[in-house]
C-alpha positions in Angstrom: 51.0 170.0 123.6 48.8 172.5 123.6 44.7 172.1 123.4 42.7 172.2 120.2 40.9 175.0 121.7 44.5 177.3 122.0 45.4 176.2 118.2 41.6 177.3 117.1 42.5 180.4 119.2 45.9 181.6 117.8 45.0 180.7 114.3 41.7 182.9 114.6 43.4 185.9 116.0 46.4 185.6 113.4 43.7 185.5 110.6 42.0 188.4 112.3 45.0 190.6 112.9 45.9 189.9 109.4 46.5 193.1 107.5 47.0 192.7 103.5 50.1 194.9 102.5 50.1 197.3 99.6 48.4 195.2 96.8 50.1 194.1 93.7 52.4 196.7 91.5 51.0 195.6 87.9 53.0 198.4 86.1 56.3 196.4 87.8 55.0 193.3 87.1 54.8 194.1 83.6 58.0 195.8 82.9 59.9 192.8 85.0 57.7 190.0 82.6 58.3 192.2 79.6 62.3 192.5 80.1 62.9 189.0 80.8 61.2 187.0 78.3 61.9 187.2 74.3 61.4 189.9 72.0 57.9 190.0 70.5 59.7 189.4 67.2 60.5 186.0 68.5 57.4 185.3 69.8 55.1 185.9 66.9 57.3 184.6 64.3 57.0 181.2 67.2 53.8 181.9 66.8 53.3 182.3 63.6 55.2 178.8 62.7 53.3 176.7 64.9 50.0 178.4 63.3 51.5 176.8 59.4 52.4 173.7 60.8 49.3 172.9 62.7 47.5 174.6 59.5 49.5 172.1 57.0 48.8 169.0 59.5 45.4 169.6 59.6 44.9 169.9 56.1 46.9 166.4 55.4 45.1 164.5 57.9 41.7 165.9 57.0 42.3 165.2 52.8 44.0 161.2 54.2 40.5 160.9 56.4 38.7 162.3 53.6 36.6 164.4 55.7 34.3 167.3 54.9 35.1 169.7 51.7 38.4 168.4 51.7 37.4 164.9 50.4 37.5 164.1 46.4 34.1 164.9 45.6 31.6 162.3 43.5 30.5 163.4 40.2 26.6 161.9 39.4 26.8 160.7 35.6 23.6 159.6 34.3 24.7 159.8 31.0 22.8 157.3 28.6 
C-alpha cells in the first residue's frame, strides 16, 4: 500500500504535468445543439402556449383571490 506521502506525490505531479487540450469548439457545439433539437417553429409556438396558459391561470386565480386591480371594485355612495 503505498504511503500518503507517494499518493500526495503522484497526484501533485499529475495536476502539474496537466496540459488543457485545445479549448472548447463553440461553433460545433452550436451546429450539433442546433441540428438535434426541434425547429424553432416548435419551440416558440411551445413557448408561446405555456406563456397564454400561465397568462389565463394567473388572471383566474388573481380575479377568485380578488387581488389587486383585478378585484370588483367598491363604489362610495353617499347619496342622501
Amino acid at each position: 500500500m503505498p504511503s500518503d506521502d507517494d499518493v500526495s506525490r503522484t497526484i501533485r505531479e499529475g495536476v502539474q504535468a496537466w496540459q488543457p487540450s485545445r479549448g472548447a469548439d463553440w461553433p460545433d457545439l452550436l451546429t450539433r445543439i442546433a441540428g438535434s433539437g426541434p425547429s424553432a417553429l416548435v419551440l416558440y409556438s411551445a413557448a408561446s402556449a405555456a406563456l397564454v396558459v400561465i397568462l389565463v391561470v394567473a388572471f383566474l386565480v388573481g380575479s377568485d383571490l380578488q387581488i389587486g386591480a383585478l378585484a370588483p371594485q367598491s363604489i362610495p355612495s353617499h347619496l342622501h
